[in-house]
Backbone bond lengths (Angstrom), bond angles and torsions (degrees), N, CA, C in turn:
res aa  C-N    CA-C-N  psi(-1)  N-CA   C-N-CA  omega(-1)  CA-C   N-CA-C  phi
1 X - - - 1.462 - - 1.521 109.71 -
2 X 1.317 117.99 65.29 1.285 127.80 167.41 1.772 129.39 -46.07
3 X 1.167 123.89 118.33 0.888 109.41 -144.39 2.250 94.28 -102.41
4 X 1.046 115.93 110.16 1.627 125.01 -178.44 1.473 96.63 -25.27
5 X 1.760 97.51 146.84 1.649 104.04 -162.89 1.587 94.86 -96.37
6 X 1.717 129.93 -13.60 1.278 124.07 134.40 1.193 157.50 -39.64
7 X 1.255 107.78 -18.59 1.413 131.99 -166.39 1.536 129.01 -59.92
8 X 0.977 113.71 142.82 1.621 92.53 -158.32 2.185 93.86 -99.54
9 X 1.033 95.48 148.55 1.721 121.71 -173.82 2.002 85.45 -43.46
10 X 1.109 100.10 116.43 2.001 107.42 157.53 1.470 117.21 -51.47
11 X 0.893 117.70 129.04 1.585 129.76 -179.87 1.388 105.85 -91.68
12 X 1.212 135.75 125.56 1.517 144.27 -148.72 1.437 90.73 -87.86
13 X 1.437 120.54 129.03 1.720 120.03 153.61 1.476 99.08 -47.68
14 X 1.576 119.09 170.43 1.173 136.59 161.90 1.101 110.89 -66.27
15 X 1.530 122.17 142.18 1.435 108.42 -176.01 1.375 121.45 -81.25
16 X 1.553 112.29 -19.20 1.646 109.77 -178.19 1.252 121.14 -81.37
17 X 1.900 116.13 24.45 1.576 113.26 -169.18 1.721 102.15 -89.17
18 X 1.477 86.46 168.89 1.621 92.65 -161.66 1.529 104.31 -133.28
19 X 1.441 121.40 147.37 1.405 101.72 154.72 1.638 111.33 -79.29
20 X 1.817 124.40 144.88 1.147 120.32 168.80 1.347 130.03 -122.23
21 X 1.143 141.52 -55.87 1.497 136.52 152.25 1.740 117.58 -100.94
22 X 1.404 85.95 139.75 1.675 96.99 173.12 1.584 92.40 -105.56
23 X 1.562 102.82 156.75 1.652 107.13 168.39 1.968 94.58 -145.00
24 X 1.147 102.08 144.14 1.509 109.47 -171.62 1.722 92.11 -127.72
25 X 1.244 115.71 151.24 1.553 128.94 139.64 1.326 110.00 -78.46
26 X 2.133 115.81 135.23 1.063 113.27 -176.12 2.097 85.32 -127.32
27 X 1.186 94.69 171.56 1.960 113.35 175.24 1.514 91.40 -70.35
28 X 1.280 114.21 -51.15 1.777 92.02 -151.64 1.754 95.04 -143.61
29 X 1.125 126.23 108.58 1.239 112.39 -161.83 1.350 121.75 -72.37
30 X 1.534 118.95 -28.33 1.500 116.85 169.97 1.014 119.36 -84.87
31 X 1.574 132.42 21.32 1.144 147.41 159.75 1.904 113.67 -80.03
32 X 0.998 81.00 -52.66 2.020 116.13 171.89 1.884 101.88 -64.52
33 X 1.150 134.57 -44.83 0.888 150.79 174.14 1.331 114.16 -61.42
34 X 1.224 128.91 -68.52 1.492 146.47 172.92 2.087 91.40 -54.49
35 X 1.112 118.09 -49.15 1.462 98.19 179.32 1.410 123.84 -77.88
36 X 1.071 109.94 -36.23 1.997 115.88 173.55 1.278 110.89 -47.56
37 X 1.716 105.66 -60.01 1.192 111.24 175.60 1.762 132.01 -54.45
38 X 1.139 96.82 -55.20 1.761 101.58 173.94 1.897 118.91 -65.41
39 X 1.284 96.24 -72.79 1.442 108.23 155.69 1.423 134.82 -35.09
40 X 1.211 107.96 -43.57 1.745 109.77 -172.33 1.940 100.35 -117.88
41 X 1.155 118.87 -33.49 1.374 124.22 -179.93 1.697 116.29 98.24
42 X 1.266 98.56 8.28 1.595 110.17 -179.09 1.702 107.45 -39.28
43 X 1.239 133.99 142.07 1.224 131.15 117.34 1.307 126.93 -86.28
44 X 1.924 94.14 149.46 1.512 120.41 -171.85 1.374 101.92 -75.68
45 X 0.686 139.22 98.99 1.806 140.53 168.94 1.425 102.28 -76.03
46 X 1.390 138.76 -46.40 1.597 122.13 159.34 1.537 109.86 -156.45
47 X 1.439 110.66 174.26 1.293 91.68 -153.61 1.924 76.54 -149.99
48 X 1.312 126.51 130.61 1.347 130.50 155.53 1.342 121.18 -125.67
49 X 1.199 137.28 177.90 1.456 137.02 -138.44 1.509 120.67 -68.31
50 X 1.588 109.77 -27.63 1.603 123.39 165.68 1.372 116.81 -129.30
51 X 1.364 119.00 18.04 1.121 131.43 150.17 1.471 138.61 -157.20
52 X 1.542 108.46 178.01 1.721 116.14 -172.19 1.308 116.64 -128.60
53 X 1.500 121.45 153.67 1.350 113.43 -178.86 1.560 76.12 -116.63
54 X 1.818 100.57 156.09 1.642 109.34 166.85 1.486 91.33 -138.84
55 X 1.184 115.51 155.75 1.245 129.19 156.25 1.628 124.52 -159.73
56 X 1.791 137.43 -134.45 1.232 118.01 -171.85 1.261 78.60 168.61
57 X 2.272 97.63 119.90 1.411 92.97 175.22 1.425 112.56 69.00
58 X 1.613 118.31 36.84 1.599 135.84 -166.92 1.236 113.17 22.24
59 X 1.339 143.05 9.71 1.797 153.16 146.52 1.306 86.71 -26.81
60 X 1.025 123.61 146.54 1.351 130.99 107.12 1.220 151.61 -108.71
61 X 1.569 121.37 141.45 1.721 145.02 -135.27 1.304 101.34 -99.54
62 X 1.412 91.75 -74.64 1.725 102.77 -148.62 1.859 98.83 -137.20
63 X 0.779 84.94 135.51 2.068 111.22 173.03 1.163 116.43 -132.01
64 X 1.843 96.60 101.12 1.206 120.40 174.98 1.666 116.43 -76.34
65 X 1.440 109.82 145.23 1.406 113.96 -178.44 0.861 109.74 -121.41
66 X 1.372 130.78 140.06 1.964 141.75 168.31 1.424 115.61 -68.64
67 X 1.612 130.16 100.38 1.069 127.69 -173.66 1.516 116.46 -114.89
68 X 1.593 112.01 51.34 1.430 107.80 -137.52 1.361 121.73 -54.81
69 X 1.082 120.80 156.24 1.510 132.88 -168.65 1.201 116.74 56.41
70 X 1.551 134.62 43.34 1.310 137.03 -149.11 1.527 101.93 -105.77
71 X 1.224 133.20 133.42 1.515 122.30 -150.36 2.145 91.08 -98.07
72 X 0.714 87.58 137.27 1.867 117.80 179.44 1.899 90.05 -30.03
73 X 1.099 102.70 155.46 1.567 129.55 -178.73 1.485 81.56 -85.05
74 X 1.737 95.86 129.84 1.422 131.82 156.12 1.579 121.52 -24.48
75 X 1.452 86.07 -85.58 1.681 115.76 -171.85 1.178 104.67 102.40
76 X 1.575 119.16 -55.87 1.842 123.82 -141.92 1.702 88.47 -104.36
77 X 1.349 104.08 148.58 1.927 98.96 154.71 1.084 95.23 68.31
78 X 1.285 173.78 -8.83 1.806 145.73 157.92 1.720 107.14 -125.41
79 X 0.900 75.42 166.83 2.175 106.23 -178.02 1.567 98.53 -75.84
80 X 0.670 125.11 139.04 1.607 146.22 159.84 1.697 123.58 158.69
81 X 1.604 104.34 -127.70 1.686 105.61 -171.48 1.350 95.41 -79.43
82 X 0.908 112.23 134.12 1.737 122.80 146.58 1.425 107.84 -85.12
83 X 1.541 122.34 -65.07 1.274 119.77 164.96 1.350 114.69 -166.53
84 X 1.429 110.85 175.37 1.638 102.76 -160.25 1.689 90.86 -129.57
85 X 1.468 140.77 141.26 1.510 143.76 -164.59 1.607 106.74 -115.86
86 X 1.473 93.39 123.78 1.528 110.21 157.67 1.645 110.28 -77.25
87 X 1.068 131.52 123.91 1.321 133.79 154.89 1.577 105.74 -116.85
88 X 1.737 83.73 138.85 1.544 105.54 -156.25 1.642 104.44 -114.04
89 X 1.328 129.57 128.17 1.571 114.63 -165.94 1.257 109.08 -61.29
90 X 1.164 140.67 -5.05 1.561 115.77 -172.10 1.925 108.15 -167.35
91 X 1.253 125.55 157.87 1.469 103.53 -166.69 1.702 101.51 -80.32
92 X 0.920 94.24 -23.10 1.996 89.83 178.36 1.318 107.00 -52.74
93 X 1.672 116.49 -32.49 1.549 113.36 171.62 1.469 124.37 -58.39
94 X 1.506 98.20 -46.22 1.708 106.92 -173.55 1.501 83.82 -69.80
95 X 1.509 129.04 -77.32 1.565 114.56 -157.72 1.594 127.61 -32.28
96 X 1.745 112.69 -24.19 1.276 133.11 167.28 1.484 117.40 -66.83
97 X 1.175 104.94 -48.99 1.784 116.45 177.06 1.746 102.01 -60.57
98 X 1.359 99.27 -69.89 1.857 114.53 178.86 1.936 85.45 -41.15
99 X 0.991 131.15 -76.89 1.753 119.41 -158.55 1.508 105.66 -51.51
100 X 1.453 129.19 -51.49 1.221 136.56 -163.34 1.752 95.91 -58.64
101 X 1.344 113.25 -51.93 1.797 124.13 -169.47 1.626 107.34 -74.89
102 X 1.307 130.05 -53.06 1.461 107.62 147.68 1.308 137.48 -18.71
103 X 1.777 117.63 -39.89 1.208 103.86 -158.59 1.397 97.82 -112.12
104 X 1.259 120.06 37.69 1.804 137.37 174.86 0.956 109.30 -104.99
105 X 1.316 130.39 158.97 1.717 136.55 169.35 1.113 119.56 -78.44
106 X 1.869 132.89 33.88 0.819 131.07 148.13 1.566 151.67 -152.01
107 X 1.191 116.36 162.27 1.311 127.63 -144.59 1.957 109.20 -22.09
108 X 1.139 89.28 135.69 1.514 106.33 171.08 1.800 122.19 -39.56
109 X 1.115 139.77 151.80 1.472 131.66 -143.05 1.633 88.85 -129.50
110 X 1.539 112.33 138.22 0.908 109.68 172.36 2.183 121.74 -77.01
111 X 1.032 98.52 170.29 1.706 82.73 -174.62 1.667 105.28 -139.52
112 X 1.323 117.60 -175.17 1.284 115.75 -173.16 1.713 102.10 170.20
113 X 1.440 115.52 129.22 2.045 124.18 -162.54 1.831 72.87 -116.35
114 X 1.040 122.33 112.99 1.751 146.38 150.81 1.244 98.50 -85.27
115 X 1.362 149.72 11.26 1.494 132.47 150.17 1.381 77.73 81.90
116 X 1.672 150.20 -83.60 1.108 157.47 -105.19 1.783 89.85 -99.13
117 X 1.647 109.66 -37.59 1.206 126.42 -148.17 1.288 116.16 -160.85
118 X 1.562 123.56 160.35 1.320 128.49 -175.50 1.739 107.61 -120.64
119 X 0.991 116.32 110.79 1.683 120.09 179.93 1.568 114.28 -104.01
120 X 1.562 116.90 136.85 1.026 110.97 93.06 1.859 157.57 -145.55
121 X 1.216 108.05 -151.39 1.573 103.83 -164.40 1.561 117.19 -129.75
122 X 1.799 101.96 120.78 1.348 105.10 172.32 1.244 126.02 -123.56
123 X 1.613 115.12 -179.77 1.691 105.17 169.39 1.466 106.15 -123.36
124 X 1.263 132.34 129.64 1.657 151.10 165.47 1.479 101.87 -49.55
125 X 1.500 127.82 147.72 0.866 146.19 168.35 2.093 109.94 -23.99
126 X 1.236 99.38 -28.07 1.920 97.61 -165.64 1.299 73.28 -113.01
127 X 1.007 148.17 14.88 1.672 118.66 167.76 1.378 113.48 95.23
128 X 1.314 138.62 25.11 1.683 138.56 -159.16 1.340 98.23 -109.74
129 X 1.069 139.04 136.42 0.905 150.64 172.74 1.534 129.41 -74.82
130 X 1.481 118.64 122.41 1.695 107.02 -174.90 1.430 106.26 -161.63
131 X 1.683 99.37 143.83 1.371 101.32 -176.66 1.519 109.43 -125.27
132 X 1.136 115.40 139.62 1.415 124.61 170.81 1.841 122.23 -101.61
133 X 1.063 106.52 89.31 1.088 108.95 157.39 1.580 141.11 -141.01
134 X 1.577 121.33 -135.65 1.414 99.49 -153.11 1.822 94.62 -166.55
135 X 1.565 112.05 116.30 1.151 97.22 -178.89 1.470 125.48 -100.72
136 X 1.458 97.52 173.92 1.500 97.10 -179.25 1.644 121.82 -92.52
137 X 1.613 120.39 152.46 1.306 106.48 -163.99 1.788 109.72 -56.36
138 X 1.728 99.43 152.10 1.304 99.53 172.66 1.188 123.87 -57.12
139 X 1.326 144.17 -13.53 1.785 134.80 -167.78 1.651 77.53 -94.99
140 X 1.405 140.18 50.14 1.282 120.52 145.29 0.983 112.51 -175.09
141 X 1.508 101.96 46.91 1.831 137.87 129.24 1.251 133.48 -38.41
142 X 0.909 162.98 -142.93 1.695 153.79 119.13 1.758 94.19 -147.86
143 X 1.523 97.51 106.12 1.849 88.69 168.04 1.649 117.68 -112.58
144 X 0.942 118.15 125.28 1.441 102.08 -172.42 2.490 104.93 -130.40
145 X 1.295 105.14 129.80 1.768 125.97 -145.35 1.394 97.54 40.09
146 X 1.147 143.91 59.33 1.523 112.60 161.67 1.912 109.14 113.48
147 X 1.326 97.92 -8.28 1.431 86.76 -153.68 1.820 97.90 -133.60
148 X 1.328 108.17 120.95 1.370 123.31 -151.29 2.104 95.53 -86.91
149 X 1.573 110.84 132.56 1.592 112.62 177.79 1.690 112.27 -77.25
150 X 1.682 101.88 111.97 1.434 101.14 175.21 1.323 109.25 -121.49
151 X 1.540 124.24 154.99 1.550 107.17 168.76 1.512 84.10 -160.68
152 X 1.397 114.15 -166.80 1.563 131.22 -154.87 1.895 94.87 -138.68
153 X 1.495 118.71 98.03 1.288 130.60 169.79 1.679 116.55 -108.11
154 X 0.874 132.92 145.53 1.535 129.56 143.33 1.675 120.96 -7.10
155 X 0.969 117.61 113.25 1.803 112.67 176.45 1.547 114.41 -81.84
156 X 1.235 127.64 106.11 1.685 120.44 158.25 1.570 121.56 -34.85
157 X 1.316 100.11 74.31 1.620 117.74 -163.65 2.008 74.80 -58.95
158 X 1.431 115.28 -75.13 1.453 118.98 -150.54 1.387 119.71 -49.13
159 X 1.330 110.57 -37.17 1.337 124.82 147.94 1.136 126.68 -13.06
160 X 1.557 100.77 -76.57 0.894 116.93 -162.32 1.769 117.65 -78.17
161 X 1.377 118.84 -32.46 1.258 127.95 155.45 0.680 129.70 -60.11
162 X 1.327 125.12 -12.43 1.709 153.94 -178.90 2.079 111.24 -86.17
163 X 1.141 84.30 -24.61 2.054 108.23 -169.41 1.871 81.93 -99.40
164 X 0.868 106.62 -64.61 1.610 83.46 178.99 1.306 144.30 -60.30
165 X 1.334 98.77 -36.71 1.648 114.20 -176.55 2.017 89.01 -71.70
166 X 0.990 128.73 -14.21 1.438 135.94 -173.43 1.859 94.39 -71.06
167 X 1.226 78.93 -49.13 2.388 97.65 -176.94 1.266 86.55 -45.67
168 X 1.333 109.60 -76.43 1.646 111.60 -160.53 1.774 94.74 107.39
169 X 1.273 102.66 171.41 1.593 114.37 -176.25 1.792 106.83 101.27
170 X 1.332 86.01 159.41 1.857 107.58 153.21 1.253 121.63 -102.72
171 X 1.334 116.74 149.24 1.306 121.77 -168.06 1.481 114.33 -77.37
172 X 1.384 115.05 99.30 1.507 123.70 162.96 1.271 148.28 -54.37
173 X 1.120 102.22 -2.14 1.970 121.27 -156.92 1.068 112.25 83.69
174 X 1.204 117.63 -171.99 1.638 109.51 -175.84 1.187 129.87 -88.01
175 X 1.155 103.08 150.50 2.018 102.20 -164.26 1.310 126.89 -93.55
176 X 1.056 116.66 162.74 1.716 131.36 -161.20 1.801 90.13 -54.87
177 X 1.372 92.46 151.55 1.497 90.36 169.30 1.399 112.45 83.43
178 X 1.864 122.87 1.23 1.492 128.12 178.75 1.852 79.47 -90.29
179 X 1.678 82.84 156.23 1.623 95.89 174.57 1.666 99.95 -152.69
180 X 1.554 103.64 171.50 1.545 97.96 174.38 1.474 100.13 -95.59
181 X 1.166 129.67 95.38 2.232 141.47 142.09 1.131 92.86 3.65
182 X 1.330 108.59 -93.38 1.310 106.25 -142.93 1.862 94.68 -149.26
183 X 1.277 116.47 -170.60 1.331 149.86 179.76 1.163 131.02 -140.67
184 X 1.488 120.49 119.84 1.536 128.66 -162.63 1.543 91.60 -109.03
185 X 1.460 107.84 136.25 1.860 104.47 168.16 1.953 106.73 -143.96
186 X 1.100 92.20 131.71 1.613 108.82 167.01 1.586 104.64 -58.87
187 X 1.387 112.70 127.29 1.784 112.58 176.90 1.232 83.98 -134.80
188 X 1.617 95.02 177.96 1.839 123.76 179.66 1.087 108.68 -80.00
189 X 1.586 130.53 -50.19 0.944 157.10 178.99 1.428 149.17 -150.93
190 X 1.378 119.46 129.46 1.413 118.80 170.99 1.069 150.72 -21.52
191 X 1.527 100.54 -59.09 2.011 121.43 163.81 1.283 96.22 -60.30
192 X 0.920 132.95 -57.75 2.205 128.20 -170.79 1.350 90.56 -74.05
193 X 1.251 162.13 8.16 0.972 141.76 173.26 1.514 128.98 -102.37
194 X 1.542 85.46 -31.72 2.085 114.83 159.23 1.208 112.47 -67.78
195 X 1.453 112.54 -49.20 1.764 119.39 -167.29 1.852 90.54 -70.25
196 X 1.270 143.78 -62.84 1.266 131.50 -164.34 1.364 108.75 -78.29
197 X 1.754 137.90 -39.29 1.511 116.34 -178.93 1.564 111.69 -106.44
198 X 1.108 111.55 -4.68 1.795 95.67 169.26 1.514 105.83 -111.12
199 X 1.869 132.40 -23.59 1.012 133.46 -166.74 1.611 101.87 -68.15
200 X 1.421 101.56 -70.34 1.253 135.37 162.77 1.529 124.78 -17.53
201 X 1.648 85.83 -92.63 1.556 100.51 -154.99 1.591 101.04 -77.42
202 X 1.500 110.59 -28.90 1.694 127.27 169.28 1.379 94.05 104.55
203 X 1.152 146.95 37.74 1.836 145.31 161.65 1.504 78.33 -67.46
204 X 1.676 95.44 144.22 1.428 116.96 172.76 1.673 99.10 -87.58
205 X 1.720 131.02 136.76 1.042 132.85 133.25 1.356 119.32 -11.50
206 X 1.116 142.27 127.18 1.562 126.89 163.84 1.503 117.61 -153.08
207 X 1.255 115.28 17.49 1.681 124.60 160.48 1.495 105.85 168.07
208 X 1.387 103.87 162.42 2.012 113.05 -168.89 1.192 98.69 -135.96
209 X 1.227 109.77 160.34 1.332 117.06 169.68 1.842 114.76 -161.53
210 X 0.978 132.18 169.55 1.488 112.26 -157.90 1.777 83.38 -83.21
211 X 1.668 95.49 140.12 1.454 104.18 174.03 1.367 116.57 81.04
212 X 1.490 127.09 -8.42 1.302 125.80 -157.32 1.640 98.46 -148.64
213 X 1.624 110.08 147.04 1.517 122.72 168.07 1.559 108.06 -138.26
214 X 1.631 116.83 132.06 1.149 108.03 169.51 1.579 98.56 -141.35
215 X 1.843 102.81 155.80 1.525 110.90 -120.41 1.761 66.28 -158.86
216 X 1.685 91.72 148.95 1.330 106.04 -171.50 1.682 103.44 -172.19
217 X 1.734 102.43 143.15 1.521 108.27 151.57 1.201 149.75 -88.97
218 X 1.517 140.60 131.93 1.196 122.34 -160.48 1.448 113.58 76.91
219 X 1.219 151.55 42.07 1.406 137.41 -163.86 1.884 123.25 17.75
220 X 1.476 89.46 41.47 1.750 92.91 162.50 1.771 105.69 -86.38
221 X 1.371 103.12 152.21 1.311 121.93 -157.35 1.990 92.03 -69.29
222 X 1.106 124.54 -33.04 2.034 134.53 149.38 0.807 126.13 -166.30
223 X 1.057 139.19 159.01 1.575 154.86 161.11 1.209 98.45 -86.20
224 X 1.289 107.96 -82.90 1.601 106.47 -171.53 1.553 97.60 -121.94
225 X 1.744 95.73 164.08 1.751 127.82 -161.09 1.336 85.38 -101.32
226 X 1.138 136.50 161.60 1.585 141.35 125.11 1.341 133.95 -153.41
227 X 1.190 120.01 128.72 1.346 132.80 -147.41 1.462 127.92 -122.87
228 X 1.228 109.73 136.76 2.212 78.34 164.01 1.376 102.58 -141.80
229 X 1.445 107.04 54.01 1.842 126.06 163.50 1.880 104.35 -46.77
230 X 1.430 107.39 -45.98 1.439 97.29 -172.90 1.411 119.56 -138.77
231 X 1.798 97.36 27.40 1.938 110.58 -157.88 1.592 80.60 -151.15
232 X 1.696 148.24 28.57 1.588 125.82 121.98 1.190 151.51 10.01
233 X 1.291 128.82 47.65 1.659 109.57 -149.53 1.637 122.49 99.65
234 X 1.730 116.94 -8.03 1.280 109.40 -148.09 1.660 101.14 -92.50
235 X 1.249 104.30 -156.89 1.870 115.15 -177.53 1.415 108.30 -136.78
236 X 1.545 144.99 159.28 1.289 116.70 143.09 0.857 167.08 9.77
237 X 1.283 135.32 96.96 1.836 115.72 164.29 0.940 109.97 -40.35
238 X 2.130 107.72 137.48 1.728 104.75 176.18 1.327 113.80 -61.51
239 X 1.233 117.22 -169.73 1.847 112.57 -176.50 1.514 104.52 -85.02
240 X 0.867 133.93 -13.07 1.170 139.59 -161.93 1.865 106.76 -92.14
241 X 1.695 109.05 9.04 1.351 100.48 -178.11 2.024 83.62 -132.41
242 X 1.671 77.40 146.94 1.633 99.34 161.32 1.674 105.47 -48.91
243 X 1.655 101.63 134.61 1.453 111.45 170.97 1.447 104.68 -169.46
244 X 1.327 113.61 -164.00 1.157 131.88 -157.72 1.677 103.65 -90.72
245 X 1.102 119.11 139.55 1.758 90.82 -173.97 1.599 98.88 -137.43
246 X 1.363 121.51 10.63 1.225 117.97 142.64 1.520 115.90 161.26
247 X 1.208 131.90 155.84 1.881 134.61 178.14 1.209 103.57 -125.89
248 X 1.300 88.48 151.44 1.494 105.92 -172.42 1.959 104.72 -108.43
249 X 1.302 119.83 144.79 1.599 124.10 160.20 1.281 122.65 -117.11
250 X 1.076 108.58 109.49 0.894 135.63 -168.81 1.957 111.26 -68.69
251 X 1.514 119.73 111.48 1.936 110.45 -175.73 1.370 80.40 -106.92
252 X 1.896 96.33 -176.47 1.486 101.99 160.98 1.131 109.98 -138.71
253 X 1.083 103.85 61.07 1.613 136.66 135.92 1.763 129.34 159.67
254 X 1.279 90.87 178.09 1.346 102.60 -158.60 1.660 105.43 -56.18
255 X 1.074 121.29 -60.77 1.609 115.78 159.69 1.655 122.78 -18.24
256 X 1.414 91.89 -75.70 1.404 82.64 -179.06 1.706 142.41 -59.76
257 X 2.123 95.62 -28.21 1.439 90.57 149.09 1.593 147.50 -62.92
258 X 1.660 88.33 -17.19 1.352 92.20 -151.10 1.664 85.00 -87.34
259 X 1.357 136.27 -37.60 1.559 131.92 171.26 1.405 111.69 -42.00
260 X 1.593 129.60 -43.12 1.528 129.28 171.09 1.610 116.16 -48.97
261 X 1.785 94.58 -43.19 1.536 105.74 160.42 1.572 142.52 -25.99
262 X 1.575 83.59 -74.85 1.287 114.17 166.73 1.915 125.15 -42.92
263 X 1.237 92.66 -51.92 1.508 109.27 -164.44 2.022 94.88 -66.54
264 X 1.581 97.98 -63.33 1.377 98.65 177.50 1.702 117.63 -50.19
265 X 1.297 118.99 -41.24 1.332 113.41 -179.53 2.153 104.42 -71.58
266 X 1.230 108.99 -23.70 1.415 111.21 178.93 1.893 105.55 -55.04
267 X 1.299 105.36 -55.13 1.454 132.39 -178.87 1.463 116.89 -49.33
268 X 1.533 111.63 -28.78 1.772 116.76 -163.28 0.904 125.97 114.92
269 X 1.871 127.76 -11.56 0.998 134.71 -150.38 1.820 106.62 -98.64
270 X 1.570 116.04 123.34 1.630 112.66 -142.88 1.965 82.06 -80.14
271 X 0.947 126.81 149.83 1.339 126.44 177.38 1.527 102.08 -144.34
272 X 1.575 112.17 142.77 1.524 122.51 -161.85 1.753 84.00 -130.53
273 X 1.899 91.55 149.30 1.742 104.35 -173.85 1.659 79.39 -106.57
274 X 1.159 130.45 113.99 1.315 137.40 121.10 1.255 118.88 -95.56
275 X 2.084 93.44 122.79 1.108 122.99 -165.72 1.661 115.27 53.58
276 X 1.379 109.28 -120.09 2.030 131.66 -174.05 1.837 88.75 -82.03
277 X 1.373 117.60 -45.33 1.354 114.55 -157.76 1.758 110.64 -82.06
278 X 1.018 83.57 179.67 1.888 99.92 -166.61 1.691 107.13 -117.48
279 X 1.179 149.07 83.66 1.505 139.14 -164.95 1.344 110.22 -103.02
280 X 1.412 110.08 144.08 1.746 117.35 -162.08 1.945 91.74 -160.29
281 X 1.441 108.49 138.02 1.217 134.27 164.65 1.191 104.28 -79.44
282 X 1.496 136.09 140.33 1.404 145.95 152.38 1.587 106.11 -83.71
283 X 1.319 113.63 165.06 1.296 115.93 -164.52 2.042 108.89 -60.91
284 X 0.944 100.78 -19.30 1.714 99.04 169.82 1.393 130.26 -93.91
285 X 1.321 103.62 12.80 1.619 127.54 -171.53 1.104 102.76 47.61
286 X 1.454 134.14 61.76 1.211 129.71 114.40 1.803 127.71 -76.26
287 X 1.858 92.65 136.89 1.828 90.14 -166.18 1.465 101.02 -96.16
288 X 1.416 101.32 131.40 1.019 103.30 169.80 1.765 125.32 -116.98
289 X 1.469 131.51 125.40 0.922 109.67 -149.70 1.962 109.37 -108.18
290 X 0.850 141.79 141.81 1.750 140.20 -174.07 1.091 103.84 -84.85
291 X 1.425 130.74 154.02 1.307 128.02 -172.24 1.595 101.77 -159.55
292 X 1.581 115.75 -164.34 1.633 108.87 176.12 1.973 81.09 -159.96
293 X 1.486 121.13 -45.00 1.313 122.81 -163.28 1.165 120.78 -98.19
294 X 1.743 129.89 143.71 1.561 110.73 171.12 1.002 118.88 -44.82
295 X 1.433 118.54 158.68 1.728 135.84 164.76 1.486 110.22 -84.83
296 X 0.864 112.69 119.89 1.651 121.31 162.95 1.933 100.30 -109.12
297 X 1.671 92.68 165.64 1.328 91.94 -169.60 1.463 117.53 -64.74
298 X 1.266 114.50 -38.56 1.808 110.62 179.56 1.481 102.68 -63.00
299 X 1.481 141.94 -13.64 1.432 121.02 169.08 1.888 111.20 -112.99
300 X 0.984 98.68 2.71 1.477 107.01 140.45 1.346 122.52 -91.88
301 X 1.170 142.17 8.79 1.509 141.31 -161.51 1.245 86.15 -133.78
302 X 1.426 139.37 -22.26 1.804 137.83 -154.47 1.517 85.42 -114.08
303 X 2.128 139.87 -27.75 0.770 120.87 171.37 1.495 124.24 -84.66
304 X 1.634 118.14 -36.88 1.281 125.53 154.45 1.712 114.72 -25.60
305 X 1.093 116.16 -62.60 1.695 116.78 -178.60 1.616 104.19 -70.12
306 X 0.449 146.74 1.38 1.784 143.22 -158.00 1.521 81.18 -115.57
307 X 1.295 113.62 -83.69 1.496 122.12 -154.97 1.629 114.37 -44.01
308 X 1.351 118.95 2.06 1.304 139.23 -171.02 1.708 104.61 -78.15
309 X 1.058 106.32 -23.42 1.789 136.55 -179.11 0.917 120.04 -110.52
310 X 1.494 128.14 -17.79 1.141 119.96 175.18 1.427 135.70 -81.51
């Protein structure tokens, strides 16, 4: 990914940006509901006729949508979620979550020790992808020019259940202070994937891997994943399948969103003001929307309907 000997110098995102709500279309929503909740520990913060707000610690995460009869997420061959991250404040939390989800009727979670972080990884009733985990403090990172050490080890499950049961407590759902990390997304490609979130939007580069870029603000270990392990060349899920239906980024402040603005609308990129926020497709039509303020459900419920047009 050579970078043009024209090119004009990247303008750094702000460093305090965040990813903040994911919202997915699900088949059946109290189906989706009954799993967030049990499985993941979500609270319902509100709930209207084709949809739900969840969050943890009255945040809110994720806004589920009723897409009824919506056929299950792909995986293979199209652009969209790869997966969307619970980060949990502390590992006594995950070891609490990991004990509570063991002792459910369902399937075992995949896992993965990133040195950076402790994972693990499931799939929701439609197939969406999500990981819950929990990182480790930064002074025991390893960064070396620019570029942060990640890899995929075995997790000290016992350990780690072992660090909790140390906490003490029953498992509550998830606790104040969970947020969504980061965001994993299936793309076509690599080169379009540099030119729109690090050229662009200014996410710093911050580790490679064959097939994969992950890109972050502030020297966080990522924001977002992106990949094209099984999305090469690909297009969309048709509409007619459960997916991701849009994230929000969160600046802290209006300036600094509105310069991400700027640059993308400089570029070609058609961008719509719903409401305070700024919304823009990346080259795989994923929407992504700019923001500066929390989401509560009525301006998550006023962006859900909008984005229907967009």
């Amino acid at each position: 990914m050579a970078v043009p000997e024209d090119a004009e110098p990247v303008v750094p995102i702000d460093p305090a940006t965040q990813i903040g709500l994911v919202s997915l279309s699900v088949a059946d929503l109290q189906r989706s509901l009954d799993y967030y909740t049990q499985a993941l520990g979500f609270a319902v913060l509100e709930k209207g006729t084709h949809d739900a707000a969840l969050g943890a610690g009255g945040n809110l995460l994720v806004l589920l949508v009723e897409q009824r009869g919506a056929r299950p997420w792909p995986t293979d061959g199209v652009t969209g979620l790869y997966h969307f991250a619970l980060l949990l404040p502390s590992r006594a939390d995950l070891g609490s979550w990991l004990r509570h989800y063991l002792s459910l009727d369902f399937p075992p979670p995949g896992q993965g020790d990133h040195l950076v972080s402790e994972a693990f990884y499931l799939r929701d009733p439609d197939g969406h992808g999500i990981e819950v985990y929990r990182d480790r403090p930064r002074s025991e990172w390893q960064w070396n020019h620019g570029r942060v050490r990640m890899a995929t080890e075995p997790v000290d499950v016992q350990g780690m259940v072992q660090e909790a049961d140390r906490q003490g407590g029953s498992w509550q759902g998830l606790p104040s202070g969970t947020i969504i990390g980061h965001i994993h997304l299936q793309a076509g490609d690599l080169t379009r994937v540099e030119e729109f979130y690090h050229r662009l939007l200014g996410f710093d580069v911050v580790s490679t891997f064959p097939g994969a870029l992950f890109i972050s603000a502030g020297r966080y270990h990522h924001h977002l994943g992106l990949n094209t392990w099984h999305s090469a060349g690909a297009k969309p899920a048709p509409a007619d399948t459960a997916q991701l239906r849009f994230f929000t980024l969160t600046f802290a402040s209006d300036t600094a969103r509105d310069a991400v603005a700027d640059r993308l609308a400089h570029s070609g990129y058609h961008l719509v003001r719903l409401g305070k926020a700024w919304s823009v497709r990346d080259p795989w039509g994923n929407l992504l929307l700019l923001h500066t303020n929390g989401v509560d459900y009525s301006v998550a419920a006023s962006f859900s309907t909008a984005v229907a047009s967009v």
